[in-house]
Structures are given as structure tokens and as C-alpha cells.
Backbone as a chain_set.jsonl record, in Angstrom:
{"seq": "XXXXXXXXXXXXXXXXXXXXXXXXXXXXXXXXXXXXXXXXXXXXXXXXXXXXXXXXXXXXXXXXXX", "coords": {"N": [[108.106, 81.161, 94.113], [106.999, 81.734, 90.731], [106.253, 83.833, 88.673], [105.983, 84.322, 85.843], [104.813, 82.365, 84.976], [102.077, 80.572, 83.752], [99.167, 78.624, 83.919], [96.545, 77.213, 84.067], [93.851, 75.976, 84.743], [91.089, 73.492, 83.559], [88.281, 71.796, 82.467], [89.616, 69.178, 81.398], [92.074, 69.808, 83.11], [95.076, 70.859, 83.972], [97.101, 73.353, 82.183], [100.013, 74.183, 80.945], [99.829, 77.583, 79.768], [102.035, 79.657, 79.683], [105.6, 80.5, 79.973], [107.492, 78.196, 79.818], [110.322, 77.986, 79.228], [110.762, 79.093, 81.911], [109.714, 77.348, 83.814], [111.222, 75.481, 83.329], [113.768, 75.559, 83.69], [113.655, 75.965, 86.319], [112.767, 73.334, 87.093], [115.069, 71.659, 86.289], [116.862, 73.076, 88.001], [116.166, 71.773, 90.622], [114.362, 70.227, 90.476], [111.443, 70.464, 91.606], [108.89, 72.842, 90.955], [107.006, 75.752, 93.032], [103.927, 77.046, 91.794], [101.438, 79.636, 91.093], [97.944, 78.865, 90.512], [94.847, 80.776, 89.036], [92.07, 80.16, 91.043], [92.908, 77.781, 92.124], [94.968, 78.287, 93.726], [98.261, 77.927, 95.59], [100.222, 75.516, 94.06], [102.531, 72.713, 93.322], [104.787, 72.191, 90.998], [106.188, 68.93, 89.414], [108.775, 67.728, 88.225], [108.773, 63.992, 86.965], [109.791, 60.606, 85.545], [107.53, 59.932, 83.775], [106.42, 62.198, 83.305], [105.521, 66.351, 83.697], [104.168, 66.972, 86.952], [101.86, 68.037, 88.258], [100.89, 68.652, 91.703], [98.174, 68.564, 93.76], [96.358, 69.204, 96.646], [94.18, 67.521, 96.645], [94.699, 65.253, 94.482], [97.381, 63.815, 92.012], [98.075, 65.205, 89.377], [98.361, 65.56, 85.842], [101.074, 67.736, 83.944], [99.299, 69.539, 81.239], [100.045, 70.42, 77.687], [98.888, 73.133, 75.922]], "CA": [[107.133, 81.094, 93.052], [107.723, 82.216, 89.567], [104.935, 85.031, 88.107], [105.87, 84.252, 84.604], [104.449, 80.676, 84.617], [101.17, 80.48, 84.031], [98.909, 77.565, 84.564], [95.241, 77.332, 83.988], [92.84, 74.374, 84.792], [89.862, 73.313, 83.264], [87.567, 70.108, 82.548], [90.198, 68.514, 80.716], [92.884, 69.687, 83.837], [95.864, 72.051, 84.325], [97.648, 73.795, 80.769], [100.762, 75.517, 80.554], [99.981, 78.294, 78.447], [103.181, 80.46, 79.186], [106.424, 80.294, 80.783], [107.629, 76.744, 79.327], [111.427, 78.099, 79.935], [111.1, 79.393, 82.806], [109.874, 75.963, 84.424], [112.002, 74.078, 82.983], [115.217, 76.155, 84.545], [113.263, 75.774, 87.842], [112.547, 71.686, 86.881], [116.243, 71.688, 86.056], [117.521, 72.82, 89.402], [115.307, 71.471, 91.709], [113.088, 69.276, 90.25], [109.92, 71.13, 91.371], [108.272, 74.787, 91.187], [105.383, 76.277, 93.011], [103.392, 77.965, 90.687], [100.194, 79.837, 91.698], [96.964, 78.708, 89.742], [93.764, 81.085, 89.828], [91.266, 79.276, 91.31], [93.49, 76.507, 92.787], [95.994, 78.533, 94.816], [99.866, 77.39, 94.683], [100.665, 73.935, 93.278], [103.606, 71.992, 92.951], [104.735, 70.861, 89.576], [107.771, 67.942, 89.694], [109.293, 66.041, 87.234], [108.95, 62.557, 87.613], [110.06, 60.078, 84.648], [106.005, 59.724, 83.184], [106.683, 63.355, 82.78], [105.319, 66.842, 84.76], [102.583, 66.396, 87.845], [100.991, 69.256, 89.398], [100.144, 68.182, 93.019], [97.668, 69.306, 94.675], [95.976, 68.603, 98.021], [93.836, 65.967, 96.294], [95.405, 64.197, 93.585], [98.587, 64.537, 91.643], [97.604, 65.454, 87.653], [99.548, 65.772, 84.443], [100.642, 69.145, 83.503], [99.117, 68.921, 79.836], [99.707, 71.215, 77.077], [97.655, 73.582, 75.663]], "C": [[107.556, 82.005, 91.907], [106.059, 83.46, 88.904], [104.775, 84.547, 86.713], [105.701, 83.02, 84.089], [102.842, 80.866, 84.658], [100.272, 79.312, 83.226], [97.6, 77.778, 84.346], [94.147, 76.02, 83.962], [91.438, 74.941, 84.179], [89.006, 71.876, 83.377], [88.88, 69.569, 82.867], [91.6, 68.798, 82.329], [93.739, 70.743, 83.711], [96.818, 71.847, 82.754], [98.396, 74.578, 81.294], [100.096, 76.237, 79.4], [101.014, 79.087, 78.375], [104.424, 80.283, 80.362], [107.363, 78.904, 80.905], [109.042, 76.592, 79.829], [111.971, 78.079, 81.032], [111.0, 78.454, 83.849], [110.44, 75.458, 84.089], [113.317, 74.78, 83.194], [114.46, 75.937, 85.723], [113.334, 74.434, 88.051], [113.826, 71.194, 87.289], [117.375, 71.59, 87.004], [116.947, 71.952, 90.276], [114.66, 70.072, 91.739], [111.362, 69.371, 90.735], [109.872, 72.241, 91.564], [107.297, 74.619, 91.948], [105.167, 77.252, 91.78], [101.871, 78.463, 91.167], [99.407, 79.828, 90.181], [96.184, 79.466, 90.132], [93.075, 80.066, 90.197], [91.731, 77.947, 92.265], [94.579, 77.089, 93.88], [97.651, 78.164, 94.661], [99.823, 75.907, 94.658], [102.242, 73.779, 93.545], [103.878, 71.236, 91.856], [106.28, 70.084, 90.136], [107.695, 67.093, 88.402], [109.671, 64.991, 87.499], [108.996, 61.858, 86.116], [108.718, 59.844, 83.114], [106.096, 61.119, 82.991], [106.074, 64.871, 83.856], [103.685, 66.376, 85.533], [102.956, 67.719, 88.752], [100.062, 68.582, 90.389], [99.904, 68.995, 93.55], [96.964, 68.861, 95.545], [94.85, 67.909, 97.569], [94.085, 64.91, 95.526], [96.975, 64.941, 93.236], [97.736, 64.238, 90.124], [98.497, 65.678, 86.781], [99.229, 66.802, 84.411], [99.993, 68.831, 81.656], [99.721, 70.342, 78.925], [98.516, 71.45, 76.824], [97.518, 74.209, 74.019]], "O": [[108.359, 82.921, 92.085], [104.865, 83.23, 89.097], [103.638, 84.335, 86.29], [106.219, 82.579, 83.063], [102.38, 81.345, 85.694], [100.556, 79.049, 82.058], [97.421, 78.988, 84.48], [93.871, 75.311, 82.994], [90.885, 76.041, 84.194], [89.139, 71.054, 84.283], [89.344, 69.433, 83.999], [92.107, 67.711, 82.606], [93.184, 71.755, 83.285], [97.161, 70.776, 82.254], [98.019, 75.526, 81.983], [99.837, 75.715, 78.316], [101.284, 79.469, 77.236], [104.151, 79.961, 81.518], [107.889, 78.594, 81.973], [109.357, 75.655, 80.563], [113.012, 77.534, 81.398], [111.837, 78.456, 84.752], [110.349, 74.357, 84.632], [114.138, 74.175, 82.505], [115.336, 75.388, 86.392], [113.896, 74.081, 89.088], [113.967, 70.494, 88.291], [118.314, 70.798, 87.085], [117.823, 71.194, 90.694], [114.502, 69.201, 92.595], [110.409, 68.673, 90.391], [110.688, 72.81, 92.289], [106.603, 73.607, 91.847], [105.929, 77.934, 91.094], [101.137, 77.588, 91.627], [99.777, 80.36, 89.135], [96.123, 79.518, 91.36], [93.385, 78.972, 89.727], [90.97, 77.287, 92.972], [94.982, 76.372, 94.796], [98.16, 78.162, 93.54], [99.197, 75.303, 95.528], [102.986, 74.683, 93.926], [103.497, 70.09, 91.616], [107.132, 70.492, 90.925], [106.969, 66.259, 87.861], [110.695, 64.772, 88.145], [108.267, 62.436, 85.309], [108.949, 59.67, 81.918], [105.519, 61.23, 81.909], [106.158, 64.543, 85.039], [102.664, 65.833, 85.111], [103.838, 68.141, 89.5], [98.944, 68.109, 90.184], [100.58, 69.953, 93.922], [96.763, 67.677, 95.276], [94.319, 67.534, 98.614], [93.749, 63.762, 95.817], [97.549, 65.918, 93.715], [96.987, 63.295, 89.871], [99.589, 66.069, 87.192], [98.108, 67.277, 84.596], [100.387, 67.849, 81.026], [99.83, 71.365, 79.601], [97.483, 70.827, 77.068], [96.446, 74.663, 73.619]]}, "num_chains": 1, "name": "protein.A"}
């Protein structure tokens, strides 16, 4: 897990607000991060062609900007 990613859900769903680089060198190798959300616990973002999805143990969601 990366510290300097951070991730924040609301109505509207889960926002990068910081760390844009640093997932996307993790995306890069791998093709997914955990990332810990408050409130939600750790996630999984992955890049998939429709673009990133933060799965979590009930759906999978778009990461959105913010």
C-alpha cells in the first residue's frame, strides 16, 4: 500500500485528490494498487481499458477526479 495516495469517497463515489504519480508508477508496473480509503478500508484500484476501478467487496466503481 502506498500512504501518499489518497482517495476519498462520497455521494458522487471515490476522488483522487493526491498522489496521481504515484499510482500511476504502481498502475504501470502491476496494473493494480491497494490504497487504503477512510471509511472504506483498503481497495483495489486496476486499470482496465474504460479506465481506473476501485473494487471493493460490493461493486467495482470509477476512480473519478476531483
Amino acid at each position: 500500500m502506498i500512504p501518499d495516495i489518497l482517495i476519498v469517497f462520497d455521494s458522487a463515489g471515490f476522488h483522487l485528490l493526491h498522489g496521481h504519480l504515484h499510482l500511476a508508477v504502481m498502475l504501470s508496473e502491476s496494473g493494480k494498487a491497494s490504497v487504503d480509503v477512510k471509511g472504506h478500508g483498503t481497495v483495489l484500484i486496476s486499470k482496465r481499458p474504460t479506465g481506473l476501478v476501485v473494487q471493493t467487496g460490493e461493486a467495482d466503481l470509477p476512480l473519478l477526479p476531483y
